[in-house]
N, C-alpha and C positions, 0 to 999 in steps of 0.2 A: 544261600547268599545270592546267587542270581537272579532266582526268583523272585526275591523283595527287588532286589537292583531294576528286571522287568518291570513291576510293579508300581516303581517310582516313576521310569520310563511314561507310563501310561495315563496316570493321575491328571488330572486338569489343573494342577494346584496355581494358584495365584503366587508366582515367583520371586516377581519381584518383590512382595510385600514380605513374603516367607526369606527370601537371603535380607533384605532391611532389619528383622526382627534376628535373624544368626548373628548378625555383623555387629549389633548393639550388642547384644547377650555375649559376644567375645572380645568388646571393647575398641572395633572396628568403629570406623562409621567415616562416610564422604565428608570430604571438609576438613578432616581432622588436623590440619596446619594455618586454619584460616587466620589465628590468632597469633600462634607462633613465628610461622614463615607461610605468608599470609601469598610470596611469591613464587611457593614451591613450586607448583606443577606446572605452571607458566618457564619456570626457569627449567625443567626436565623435557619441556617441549621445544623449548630455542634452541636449547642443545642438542635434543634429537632431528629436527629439524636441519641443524647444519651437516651432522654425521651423516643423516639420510641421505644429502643433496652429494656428498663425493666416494658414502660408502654402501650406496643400499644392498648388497649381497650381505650386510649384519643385520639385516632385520631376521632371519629366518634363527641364526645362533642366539639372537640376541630373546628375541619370545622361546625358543627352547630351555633359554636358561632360565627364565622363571619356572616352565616345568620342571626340571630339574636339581632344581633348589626345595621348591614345596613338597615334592615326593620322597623326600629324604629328612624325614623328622622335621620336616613343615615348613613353610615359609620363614626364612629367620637368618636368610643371606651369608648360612653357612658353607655355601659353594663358592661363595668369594673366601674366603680365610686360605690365608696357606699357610703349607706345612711348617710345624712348629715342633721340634722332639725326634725320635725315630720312627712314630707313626705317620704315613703319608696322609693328607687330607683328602676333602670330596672332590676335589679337582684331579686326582691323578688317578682316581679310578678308570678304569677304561672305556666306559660310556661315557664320560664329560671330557676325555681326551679329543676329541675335537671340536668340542664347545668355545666358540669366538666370542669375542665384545666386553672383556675384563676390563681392558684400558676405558672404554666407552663408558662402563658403570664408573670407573677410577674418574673420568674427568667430568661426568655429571654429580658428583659424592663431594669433589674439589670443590665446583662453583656455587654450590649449596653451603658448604662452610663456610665460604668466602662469604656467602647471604643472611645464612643465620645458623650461627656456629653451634653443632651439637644436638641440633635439633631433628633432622630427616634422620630417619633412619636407612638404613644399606637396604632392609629387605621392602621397605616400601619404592627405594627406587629403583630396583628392580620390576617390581611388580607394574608401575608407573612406567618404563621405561618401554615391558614388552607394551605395552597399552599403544605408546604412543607410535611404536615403531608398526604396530599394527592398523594404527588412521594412517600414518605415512604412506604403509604401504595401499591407499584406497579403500583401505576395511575398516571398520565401526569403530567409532568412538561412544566408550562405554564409560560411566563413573564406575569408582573403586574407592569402597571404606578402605583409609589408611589407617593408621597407629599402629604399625607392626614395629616391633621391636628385635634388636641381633641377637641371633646366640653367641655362645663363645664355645662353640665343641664342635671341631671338623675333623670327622675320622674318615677312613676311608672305608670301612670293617661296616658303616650306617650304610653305603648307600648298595649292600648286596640286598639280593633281594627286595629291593626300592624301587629301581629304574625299571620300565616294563621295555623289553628287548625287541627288535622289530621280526625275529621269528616267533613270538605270542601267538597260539591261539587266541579267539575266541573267549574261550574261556574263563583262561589265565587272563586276559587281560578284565573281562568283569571283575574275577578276583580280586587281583591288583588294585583295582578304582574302587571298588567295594572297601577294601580296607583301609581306603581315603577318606572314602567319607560321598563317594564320589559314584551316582547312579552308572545305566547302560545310556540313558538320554548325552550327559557330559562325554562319556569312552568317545560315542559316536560323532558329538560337537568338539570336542578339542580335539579328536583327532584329524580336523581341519583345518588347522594350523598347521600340518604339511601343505599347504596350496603357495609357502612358501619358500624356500630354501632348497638348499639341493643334498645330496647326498652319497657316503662313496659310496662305490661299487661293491665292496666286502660289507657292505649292510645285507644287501640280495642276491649275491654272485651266487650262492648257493641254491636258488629258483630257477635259475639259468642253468646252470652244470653241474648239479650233484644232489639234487634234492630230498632224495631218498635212500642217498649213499649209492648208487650206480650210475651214474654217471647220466640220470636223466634230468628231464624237467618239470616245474608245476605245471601241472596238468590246470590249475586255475586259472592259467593266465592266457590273456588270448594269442593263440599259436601266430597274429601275424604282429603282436607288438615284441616276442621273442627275439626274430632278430635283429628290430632294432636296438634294442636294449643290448644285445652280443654285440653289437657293430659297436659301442660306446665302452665294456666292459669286457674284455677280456680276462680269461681264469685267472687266479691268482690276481688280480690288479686291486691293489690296494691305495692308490693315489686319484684316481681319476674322480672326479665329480659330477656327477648326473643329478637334472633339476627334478624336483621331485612332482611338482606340476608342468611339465612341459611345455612353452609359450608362454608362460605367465609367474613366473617362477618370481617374480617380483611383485606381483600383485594379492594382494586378497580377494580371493573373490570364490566362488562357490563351484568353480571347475574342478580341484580334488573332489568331489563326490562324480562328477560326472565320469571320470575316470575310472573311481570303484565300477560304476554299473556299467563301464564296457571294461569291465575286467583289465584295467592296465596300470592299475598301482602296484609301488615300487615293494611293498613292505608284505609281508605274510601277515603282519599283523591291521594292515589297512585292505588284503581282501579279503581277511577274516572277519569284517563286517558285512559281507554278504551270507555269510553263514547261517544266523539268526535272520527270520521271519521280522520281528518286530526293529529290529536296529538298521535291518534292509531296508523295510520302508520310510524308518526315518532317515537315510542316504536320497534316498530318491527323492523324498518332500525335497528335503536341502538342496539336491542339484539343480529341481528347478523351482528354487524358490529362495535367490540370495536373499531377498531382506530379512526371511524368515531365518537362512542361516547366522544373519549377521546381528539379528536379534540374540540368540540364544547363545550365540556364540560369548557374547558380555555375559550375560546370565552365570556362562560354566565357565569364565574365568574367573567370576566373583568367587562362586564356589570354591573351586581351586582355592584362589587365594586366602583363602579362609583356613585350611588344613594348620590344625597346631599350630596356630600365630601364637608367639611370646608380647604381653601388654603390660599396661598399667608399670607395674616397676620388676618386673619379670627382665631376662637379658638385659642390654644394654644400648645406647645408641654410639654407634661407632664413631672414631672420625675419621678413621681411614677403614676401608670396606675388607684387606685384605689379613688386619691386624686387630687381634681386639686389645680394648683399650688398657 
């Protein structure tokens, strides 16, 4: 499984032409409201736009939660539903327990009905939403085939084994993206999307003070960024928040990789991209080389986006994001 994943990594393939042709063949396709609600993504932009200007610390929850959503039986804005019965839904799982910006999907979902009643669907304005909160944040503006449709099934029982954890190997994490649907090229490109948001401390407290279970530290990480990170996180601290690009923690821009190659990311699972020979070097193109990053980076959200979408007359289109209909 890796090894193909390698392999796709490496290909010279012509991409954009190649996600054009996925994206029809799953009922995808850019434009897909031009006839309907002809002012959608103009109307997902003025809203993002205003949220951005008094709330930009939601951009970084706010693009998590489209990962979040796709990686759990696919795009289909089953991470908005709540709990409905005595099963908890995907939101009280303990990875999406601090996932922000519900309200922010609720009041762009609001003025889309008010636009053209019935018609966007919840998982496309998600998908739309991390987009734009990502030009916001000074990072690429990408197009996105829309027509994704909602599900109506949020368990909580879907998102084990789904969410990839930030002490991931390596390895485990090709796994995981492999069985998305999703190369080593994308693992490495979306996992650039920490260059914005911050994170607590019991994500990596355990790199700091226990990491082998005696009371030491990772040895990968550079011994003089150590204690700055202790002076910010203390044992046990379960509330504090640490930005996870430091300086720029609101920006998009191609410094998370720079940070990999002097060894000072926050996640096992983001120095475990120095691991691998070939995923290493594409870290290092990307540090110095944002447009290249900010190219490719559209490229592997398309992808993404693409995972198990519901079309055609498949789900449903919601009108409220949290209830199905």
């Amino acid at each position: 499984m890796a090894s193909r994943s390698l392999f796709k990594l490496l290909l010279p393939l012509p991409l954009v032409f190649v996600l054009s042709v996925m994206a029809t063949a799953q009922g995808l396709k850019v434009g897909f409201y031009e006839k309907t609600c002809p002012q959608a993504e103009a109307i997902i932009y003025e809203e993002m736009t205003e949220v951005m200007s008094v709330a930009p610390s939601l951009a970084g929850p706010l693009l998590r939660m489209h990962f979040h959503d796709c990686f759990v039986k696919g795009c289909d804005a089953s991470l908005l539903l709540n709990r409905t019965g005595s099963v908890p839904a995907e939101k009280d799982s303990p990875p999406n327990l601090s996932l922000r910006g519900y309200s922010t999907i609720d009041r762009v979902k609001a003025r889309l009905e008010q636009a053209c009643p019935g018609i966007v669907s919840c998982a496309d304005v998600v998908a739309l939403v991390a987009r734009d909160v990502v030009r916001l944040a000074k990072g690429p503006y990408y197009n996105i085939p829309t027509g994704r449709r909602d599900g109506n099934r949020s368990d909580i029982r879907d998102t084990l084994g789904n969410l990839p954890p930030s002490i991931f190997n390596f390895q485990q994490l090709v796994t995981m993206f492999s069985s998305k649907g999703l190369s080593v090229k994308d693992l490495v490109v979306l996992s650039g999307g920490h260059t914005i948001g911050t994170s607590h401390c019991s994500a990596f407290s355990n790199r700091l003070y226990n990491f082998t279970g005696k009371g030491d530290t990772d040895p990968s990480i550079d011994s003089e960024y150590v204690p700055k990170l202790k002076s910010k996180c203390k044992p046990n601290d379960v509330n504090t928040l640490v930005e996870m690009d430091p300086g720029s923690f609101k920006t998009f821009d191609s410094s998370y990789y720079k940070l990999i190659a002097k060894r000072r990311s926050l996640f096992t699972s983001d120095g475990s991209l120095r691991s691998n020979p070939a995923a290493f070097a594409l870290v290092m193109r990307l540090a110095n080389n944002q447009a290249e990053f900010f190219k490719e980076f559209g490229v592997s959200m398309v992808n993404m986006g693409n995972i198990e979408v519901l079309t055609g007359t498949q789900g449903e289109i919601r009108k409220t994001c949290t209830l199905v209909n």
